[in-house]
BAFI-3210 file (N, C-alpha, C; in Angstrom, 3 decimals, decimal comma, padded with zeros to 6 digits):
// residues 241
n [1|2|3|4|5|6|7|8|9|10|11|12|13|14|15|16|17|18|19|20|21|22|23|24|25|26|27|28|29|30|31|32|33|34|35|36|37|38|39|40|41|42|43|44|45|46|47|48|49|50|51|52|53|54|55|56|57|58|59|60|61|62|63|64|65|66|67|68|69|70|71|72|73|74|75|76|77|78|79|80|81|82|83|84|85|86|87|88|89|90|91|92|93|94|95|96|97|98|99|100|101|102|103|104|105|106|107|108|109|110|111|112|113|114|115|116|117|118|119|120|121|122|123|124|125|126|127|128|129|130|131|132|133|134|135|136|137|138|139|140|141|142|143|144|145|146|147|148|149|150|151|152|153|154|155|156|157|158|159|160|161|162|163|164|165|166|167|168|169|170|171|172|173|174|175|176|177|178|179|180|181|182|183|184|185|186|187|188|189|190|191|192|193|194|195|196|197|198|199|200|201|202|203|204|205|206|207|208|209|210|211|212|213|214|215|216|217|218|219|220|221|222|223|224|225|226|227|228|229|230|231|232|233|234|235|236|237|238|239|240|241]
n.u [-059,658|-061,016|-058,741|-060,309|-061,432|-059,823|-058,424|-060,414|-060,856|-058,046|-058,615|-060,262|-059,302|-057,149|-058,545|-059,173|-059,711|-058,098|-059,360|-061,490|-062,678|-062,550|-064,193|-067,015|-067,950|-069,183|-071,129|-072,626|-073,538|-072,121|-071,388|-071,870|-074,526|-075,982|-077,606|-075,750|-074,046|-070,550|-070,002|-067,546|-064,842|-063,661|-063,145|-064,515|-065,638|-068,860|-069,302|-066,534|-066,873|-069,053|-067,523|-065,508|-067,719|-069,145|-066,819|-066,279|-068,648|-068,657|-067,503|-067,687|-069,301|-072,295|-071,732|-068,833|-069,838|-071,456|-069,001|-068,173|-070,307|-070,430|-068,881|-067,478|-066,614|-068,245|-068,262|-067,452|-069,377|-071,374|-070,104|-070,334|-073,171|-073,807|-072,847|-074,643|-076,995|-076,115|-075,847|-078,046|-079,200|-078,300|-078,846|-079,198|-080,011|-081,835|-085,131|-084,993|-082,305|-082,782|-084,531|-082,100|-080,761|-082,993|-083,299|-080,604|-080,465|-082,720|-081,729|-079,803|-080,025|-079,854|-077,066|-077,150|-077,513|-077,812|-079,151|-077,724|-077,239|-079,260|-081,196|-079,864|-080,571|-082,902|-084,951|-084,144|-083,692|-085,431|-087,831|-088,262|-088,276|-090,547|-092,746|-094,853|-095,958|-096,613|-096,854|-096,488|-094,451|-092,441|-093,975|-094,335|-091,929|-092,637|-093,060|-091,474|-089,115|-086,353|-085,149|-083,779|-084,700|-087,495|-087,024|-086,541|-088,339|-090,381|-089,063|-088,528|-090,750|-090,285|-089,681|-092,246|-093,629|-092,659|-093,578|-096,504|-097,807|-099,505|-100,779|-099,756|-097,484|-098,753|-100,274|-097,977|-097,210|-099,256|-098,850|-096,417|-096,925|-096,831|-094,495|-091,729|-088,803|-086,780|-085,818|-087,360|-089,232|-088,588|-088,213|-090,551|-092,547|-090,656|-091,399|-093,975|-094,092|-093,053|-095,176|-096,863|-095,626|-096,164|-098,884|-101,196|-103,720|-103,576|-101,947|-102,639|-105,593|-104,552|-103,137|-105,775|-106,461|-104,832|-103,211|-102,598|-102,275|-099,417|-096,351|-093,979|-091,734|-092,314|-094,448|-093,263|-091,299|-093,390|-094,874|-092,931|-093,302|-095,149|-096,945|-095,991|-098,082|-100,207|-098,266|-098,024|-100,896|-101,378|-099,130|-100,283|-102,361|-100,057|-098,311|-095,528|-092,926]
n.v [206,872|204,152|201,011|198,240|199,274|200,086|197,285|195,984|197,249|196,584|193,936|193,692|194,636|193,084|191,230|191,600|192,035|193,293|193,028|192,621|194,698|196,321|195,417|195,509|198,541|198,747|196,468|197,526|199,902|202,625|204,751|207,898|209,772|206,977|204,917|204,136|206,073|207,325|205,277|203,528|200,517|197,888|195,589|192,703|189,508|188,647|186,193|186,147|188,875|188,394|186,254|188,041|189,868|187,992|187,647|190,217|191,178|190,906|192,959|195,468|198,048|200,257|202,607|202,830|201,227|203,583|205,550|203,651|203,050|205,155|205,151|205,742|203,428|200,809|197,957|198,111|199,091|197,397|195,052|196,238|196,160|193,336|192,863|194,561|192,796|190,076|191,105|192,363|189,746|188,417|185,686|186,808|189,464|192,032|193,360|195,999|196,637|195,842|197,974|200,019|198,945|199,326|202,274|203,213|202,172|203,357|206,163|205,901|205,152|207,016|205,788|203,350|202,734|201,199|198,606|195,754|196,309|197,283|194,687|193,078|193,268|194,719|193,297|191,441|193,242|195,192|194,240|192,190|193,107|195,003|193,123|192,637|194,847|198,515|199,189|201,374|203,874|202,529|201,689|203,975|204,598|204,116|206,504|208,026|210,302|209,043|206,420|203,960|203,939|203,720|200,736|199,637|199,588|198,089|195,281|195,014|193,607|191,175|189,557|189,612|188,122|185,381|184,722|184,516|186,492|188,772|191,343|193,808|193,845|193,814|195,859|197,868|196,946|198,212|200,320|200,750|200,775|202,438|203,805|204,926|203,874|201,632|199,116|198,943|197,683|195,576|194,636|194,253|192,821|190,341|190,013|189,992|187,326|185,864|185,698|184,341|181,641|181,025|181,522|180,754|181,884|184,188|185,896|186,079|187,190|189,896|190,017|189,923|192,474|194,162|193,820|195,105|197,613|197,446|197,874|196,264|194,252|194,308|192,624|190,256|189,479|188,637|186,457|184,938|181,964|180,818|178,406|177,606|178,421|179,620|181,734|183,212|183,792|186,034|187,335|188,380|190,553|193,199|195,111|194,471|197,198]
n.w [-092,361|-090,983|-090,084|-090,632|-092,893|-094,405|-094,833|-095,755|-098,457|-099,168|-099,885|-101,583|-103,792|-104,436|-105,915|-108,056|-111,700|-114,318|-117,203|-116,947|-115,849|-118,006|-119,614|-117,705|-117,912|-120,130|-120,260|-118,121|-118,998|-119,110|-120,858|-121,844|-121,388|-120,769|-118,872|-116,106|-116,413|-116,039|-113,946|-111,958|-112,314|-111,089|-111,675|-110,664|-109,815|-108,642|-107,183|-106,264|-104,007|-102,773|-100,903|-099,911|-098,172|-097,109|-095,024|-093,993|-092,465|-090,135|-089,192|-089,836|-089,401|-089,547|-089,815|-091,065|-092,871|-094,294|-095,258|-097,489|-099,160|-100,543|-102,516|-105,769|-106,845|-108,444|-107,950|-104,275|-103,671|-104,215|-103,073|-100,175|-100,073|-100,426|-097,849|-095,702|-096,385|-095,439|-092,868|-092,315|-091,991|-090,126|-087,450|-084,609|-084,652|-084,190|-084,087|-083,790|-084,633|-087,714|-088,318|-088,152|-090,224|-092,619|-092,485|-093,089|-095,990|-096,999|-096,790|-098,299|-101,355|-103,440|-103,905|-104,549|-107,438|-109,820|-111,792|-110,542|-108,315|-106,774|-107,059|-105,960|-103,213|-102,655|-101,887|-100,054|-097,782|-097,714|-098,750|-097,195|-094,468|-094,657|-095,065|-093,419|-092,300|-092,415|-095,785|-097,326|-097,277|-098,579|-101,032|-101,952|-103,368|-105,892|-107,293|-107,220|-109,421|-109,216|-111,094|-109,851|-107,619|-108,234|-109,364|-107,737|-105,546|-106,938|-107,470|-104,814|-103,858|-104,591|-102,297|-101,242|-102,905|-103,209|-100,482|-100,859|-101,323|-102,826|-104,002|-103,560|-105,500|-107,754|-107,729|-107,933|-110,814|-112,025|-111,760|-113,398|-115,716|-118,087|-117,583|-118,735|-118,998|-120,359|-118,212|-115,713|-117,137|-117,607|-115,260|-113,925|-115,547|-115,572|-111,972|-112,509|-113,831|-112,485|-110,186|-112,110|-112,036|-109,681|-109,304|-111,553|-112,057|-111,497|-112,808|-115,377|-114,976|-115,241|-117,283|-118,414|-118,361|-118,971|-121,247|-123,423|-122,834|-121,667|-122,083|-124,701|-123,934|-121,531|-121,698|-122,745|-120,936|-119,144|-119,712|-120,406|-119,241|-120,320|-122,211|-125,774|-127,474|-125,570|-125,302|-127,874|-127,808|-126,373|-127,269|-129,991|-129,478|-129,209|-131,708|-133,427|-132,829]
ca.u [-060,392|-060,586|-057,692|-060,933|-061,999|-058,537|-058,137|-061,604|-060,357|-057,131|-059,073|-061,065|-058,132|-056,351|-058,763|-059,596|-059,356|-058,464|-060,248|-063,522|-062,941|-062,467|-065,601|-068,100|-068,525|-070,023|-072,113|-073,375|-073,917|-071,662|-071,420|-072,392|-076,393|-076,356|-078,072|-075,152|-072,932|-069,809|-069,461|-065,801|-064,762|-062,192|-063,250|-064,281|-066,706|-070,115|-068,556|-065,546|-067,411|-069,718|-066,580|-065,353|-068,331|-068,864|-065,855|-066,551|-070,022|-069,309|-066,428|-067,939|-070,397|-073,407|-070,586|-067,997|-070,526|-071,640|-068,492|-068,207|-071,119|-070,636|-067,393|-067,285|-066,142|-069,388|-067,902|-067,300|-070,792|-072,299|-069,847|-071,449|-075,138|-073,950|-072,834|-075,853|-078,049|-075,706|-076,052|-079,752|-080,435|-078,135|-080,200|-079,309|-080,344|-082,818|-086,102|-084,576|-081,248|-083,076|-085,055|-081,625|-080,576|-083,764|-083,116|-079,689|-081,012|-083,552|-081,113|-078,514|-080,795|-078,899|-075,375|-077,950|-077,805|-077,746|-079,987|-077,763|-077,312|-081,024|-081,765|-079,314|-080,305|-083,998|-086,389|-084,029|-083,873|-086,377|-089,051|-088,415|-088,565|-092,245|-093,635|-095,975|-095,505|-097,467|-095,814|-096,457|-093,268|-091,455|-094,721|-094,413|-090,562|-093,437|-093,377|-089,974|-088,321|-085,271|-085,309|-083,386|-086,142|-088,499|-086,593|-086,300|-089,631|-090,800|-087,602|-088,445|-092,043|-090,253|-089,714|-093,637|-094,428|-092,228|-094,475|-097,675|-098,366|-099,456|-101,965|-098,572|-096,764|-100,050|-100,710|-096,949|-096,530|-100,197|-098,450|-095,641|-097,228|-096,331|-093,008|-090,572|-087,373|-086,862|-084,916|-088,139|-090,181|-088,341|-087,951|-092,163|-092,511|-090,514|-092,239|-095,202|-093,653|-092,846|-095,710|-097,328|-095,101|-096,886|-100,353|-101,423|-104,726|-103,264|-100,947|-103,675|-105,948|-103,695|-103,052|-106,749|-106,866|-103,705|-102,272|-102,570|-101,179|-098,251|-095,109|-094,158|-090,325|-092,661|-095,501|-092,449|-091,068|-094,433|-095,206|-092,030|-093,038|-096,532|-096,826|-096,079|-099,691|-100,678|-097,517|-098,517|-102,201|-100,987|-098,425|-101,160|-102,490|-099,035|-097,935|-094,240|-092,757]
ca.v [205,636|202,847|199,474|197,127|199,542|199,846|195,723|195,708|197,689|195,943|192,735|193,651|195,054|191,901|189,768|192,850|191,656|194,379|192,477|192,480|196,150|197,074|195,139|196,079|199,418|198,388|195,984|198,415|200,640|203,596|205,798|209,605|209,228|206,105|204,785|204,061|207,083|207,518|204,477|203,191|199,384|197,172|193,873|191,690|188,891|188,566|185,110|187,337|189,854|187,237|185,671|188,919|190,679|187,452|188,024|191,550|191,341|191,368|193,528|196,425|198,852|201,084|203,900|202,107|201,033|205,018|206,115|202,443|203,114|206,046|204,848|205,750|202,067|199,515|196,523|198,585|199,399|196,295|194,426|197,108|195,866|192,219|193,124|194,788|191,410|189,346|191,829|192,040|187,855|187,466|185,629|187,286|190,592|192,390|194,247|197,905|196,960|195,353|199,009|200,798|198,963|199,348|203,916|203,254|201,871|204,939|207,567|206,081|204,724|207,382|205,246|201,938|202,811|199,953|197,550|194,696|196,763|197,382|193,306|191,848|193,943|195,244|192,176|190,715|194,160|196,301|193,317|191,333|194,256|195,324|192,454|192,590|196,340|199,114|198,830|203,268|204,452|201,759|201,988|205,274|204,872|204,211|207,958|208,731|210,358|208,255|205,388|203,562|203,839|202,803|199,748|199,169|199,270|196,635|193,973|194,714|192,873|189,854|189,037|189,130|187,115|184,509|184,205|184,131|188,035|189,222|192,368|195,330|193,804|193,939|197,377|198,100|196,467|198,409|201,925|200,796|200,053|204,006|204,123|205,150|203,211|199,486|198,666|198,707|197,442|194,220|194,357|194,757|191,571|189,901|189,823|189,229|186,196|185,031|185,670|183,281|180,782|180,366|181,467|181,740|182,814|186,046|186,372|185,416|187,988|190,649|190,301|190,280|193,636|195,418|193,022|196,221|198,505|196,601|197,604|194,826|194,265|194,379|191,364|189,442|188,828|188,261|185,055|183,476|180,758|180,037|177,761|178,331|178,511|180,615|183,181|183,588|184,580|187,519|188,619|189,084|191,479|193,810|195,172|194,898|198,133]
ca.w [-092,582|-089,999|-090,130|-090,974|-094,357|-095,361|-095,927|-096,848|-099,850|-100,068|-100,317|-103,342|-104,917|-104,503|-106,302|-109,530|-112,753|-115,193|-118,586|-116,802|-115,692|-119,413|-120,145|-117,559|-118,067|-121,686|-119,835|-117,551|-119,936|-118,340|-121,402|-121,587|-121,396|-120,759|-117,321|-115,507|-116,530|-114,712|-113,109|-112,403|-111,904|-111,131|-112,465|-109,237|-110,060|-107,732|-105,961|-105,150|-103,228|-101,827|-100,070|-099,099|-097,794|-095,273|-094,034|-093,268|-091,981|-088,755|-088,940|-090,380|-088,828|-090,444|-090,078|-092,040|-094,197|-095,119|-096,251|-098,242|-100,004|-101,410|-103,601|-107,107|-107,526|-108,700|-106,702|-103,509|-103,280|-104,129|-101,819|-099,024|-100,092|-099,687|-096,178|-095,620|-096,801|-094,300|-091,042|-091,865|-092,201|-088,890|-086,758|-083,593|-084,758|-083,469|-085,063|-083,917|-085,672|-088,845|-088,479|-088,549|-091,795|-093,465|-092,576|-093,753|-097,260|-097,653|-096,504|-099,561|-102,346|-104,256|-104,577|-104,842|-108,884|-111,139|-111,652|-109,939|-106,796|-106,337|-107,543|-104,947|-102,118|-101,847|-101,654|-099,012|-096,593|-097,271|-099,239|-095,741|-093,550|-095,009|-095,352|-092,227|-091,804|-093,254|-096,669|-097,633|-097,280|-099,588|-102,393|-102,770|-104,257|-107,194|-107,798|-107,101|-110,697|-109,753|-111,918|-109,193|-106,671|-108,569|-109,214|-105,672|-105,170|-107,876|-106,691|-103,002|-103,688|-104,659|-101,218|-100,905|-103,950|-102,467|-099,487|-101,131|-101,255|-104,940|-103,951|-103,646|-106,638|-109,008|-107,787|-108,424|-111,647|-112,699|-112,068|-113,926|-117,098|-118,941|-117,281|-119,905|-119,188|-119,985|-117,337|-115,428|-118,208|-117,995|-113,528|-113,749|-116,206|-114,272|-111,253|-113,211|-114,589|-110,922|-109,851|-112,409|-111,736|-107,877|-109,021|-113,156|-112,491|-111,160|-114,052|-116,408|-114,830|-115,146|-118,425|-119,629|-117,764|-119,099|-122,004|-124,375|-121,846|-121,409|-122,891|-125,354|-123,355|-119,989|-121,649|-123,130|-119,900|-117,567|-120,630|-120,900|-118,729|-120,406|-123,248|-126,931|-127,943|-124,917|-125,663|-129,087|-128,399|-125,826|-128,056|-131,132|-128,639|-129,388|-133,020|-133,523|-133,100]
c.u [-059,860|-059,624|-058,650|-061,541|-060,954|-058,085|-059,017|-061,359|-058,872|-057,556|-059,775|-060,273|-057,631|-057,248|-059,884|-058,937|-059,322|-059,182|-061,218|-064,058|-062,805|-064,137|-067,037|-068,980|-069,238|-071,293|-072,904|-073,494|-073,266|-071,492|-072,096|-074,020|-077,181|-076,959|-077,285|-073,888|-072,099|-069,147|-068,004|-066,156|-063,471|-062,604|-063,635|-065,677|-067,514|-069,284|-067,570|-065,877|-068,229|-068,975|-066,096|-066,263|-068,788|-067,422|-065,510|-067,557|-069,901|-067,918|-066,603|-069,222|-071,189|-072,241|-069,440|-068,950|-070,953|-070,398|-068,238|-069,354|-071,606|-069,170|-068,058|-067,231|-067,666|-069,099|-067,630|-068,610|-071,579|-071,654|-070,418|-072,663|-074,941|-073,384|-074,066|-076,483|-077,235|-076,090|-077,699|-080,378|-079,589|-079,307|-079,988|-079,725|-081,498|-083,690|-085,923|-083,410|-081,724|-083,620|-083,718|-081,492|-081,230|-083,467|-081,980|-079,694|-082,065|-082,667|-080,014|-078,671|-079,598|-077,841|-075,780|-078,377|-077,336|-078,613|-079,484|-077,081|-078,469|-081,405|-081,016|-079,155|-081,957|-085,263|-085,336|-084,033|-084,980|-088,061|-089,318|-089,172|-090,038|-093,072|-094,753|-096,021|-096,218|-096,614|-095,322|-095,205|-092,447|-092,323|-094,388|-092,749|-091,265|-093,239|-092,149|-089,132|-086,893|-085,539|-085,133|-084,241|-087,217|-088,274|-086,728|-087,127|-090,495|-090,234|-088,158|-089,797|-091,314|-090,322|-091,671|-094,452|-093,862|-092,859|-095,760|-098,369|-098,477|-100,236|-100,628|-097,797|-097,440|-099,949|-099,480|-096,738|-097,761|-099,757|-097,379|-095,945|-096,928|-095,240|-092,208|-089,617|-087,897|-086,379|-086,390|-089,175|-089,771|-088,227|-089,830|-092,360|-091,838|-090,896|-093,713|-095,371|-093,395|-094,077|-096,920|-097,025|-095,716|-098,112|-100,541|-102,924|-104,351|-102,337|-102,422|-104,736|-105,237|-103,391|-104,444|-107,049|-105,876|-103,397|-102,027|-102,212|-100,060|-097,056|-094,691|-092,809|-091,552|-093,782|-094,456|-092,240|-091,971|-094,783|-094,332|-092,113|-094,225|-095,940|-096,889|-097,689|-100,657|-099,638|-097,941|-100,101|-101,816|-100,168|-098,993|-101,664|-101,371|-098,477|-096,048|-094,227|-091,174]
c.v [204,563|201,769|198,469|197,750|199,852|198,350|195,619|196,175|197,337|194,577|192,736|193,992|193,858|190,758|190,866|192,091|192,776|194,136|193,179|193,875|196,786|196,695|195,697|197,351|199,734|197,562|196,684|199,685|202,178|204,622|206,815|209,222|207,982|206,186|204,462|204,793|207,081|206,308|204,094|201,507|198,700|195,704|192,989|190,821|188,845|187,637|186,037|188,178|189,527|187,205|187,176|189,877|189,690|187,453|189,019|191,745|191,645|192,095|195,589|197,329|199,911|201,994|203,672|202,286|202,708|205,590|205,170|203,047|203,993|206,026|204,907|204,262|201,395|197,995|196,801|199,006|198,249|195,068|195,103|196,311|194,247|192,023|193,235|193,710|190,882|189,883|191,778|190,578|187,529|187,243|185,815|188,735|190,576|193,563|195,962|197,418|196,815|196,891|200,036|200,498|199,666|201,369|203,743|203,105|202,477|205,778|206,932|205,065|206,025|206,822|203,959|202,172|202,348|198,973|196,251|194,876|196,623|195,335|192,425|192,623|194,031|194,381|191,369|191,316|194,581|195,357|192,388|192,007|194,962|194,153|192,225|193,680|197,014|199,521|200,720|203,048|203,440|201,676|203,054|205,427|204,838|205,362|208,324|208,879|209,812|206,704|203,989|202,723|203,321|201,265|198,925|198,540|198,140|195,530|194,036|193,516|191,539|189,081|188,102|188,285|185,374|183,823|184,530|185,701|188,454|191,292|193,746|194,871|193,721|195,709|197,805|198,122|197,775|199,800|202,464|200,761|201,716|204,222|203,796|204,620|201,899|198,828|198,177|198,223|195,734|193,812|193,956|193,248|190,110|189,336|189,090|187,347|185,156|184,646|184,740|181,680|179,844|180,316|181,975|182,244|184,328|186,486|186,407|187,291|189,463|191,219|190,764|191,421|194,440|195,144|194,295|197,353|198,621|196,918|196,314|193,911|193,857|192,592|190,157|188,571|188,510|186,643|184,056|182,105|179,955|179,451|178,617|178,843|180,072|182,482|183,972|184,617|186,151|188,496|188,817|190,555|192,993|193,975|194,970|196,248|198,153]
c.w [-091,637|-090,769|-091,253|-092,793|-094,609|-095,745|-096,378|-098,244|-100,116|-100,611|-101,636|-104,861|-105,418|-105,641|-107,821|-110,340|-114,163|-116,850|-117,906|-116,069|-117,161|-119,869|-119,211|-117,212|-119,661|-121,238|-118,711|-117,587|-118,983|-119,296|-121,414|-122,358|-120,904|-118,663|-116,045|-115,826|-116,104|-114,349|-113,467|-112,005|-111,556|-111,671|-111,784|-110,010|-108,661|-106,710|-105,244|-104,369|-102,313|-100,596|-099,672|-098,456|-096,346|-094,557|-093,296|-092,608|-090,744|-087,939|-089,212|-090,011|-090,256|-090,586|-090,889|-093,535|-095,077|-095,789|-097,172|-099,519|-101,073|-102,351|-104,980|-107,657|-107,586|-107,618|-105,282|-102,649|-103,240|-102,988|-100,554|-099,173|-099,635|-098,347|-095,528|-095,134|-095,476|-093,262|-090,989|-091,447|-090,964|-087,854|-085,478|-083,630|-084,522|-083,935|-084,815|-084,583|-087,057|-089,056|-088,731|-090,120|-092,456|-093,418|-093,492|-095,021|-097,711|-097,601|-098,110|-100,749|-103,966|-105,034|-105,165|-106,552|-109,690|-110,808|-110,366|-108,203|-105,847|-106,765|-106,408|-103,407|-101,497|-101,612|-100,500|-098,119|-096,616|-097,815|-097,563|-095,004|-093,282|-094,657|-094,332|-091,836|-092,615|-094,424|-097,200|-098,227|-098,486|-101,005|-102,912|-103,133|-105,687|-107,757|-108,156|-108,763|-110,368|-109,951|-110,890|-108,175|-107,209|-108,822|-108,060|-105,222|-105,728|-107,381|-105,537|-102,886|-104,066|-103,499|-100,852|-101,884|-103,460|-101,435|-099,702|-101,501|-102,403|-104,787|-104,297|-104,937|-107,922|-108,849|-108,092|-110,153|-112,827|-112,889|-112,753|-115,639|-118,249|-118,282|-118,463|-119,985|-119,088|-118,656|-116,079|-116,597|-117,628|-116,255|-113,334|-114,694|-115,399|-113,383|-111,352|-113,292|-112,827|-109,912|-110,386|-112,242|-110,418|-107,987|-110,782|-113,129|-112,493|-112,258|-114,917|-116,576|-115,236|-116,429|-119,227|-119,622|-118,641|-120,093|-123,196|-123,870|-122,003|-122,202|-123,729|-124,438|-122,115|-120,390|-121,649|-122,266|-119,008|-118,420|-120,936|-120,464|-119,063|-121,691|-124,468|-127,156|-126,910|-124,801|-127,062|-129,371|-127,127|-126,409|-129,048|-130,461|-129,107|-130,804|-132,628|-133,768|-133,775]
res [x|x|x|x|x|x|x|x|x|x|x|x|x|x|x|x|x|x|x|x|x|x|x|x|x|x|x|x|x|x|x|x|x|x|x|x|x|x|x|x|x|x|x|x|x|x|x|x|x|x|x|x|x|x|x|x|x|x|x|x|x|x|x|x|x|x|x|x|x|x|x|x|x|x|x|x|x|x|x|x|x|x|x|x|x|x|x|x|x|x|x|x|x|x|x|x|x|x|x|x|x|x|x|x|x|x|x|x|x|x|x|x|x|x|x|x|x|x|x|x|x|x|x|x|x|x|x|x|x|x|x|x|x|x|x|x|x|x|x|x|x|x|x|x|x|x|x|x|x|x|x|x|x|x|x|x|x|x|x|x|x|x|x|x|x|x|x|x|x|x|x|x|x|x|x|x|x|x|x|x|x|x|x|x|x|x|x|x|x|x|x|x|x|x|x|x|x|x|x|x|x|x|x|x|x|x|x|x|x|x|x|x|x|x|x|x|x|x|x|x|x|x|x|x|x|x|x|x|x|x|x|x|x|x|x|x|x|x|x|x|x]
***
């Protein structure tokens, strides 16, 4: 292992907190079945990894970054993804390097498994990266039986709801609506919910089309931002289960 990924991993060491490694493998649900099985931690808060991932950004190559990213550790990986985000938004980069990232973040969607890997990563590389590009290849993570990927794919449209784009995160959110895990129930709402925020006819619409579709976890969150009166008559729509 290169000089620059041996302090990179003494730096994260240095600033581990073993409480918040006891606690967030409860908060990211790592027990046997659970959706983040396995995982290990050391305790690093987000800011901490922030500050050390710009300091690596431009220390650390795609090749670094591959064996990085495949660490057992949760904060090792997600410090990688906020590398990533930095090397992609420098603004001397150039649309064949932004094109390697975006391979590099298909080829290892695999290690990208937890929700706040995939949430602080794929609407700023690969939601950017599309957004004027033929989008295919990043919709069809829609299909993909890893949970992950499909995640990916929902989050990556935030980028495009941001800049006015609703048409791929409707058709997203519409193929999500019988997907079995919450985790997307509540990433798909969400969006929804963001997407009313910029435009409520299109929320509005959306709902009169699906509102009985809709997971109740997936309506919850697309209404939190409408009024009492108008949450109330979408959730009659939905029995308590």
């Amino acid at each position: 292992m290169s000089d620059w990924k041996q302090t990179f991993l003494k730096e994260l060491e240095k600033v581990k907190n073993p409480k918040k490694a006891a606690f967030f493998p409860r908060f990211f649900k790592t027990g046997p079945g659970e959706y983040g099985e396995g995982d290990k931690f050391l305790g690093i808060t987000v800011p901490n990894q922030r500050k050390i991932a710009k300091l690596y950004a431009n220390k650390l190559s795609l090749d670094d970054l591959e064996v990085l990213i495949k660490s057992p550790i949760h904060e090792v990986r997600l410090t990688c993804l906020f590398i990533l985000v930095f090397q992609y938004k420098n603004k001397g980069i150039s649309e064949i390097e932004k094109g390697k990232i975006v391979s590099f973040y298909f080829k290892n969607t695999k290690y990208i498994n937890n929700w706040d890997l995939a949430d602080a990563s794929a609407d700023k590389i690969l939601g950017d990266y599309y957004f004027l590009k033929d989008k295919t290849k990043l919709l069809n993570l829609k299909d993909s039986k890893n949970l992950w990927e499909n995640r990916i794919a929902i989050l990556s449209s935030f980028d495009w709801i941001r800049k006015g784009q609703y048409a791929e995160t409707i058709y997203l959110c519409e193929n999500f609506l019988s997907h079995p895990h919450d985790l997307i129930h509540k990433a798909t709402g969400w969006m929804l919910r963001e997407i009313g925020n910029r435009d409520k006819k299109v929320l509005i619409q959306f709902l009169e089309h699906n509102v009985t579709k809709m997971p109740r976890t997936m309506l919850r969150y697309a209404i939190e931002k409408l009024n009492t009166e108008e949450r109330k008559k979408w959730l009659s729509y939905k029995k308590e289960t």
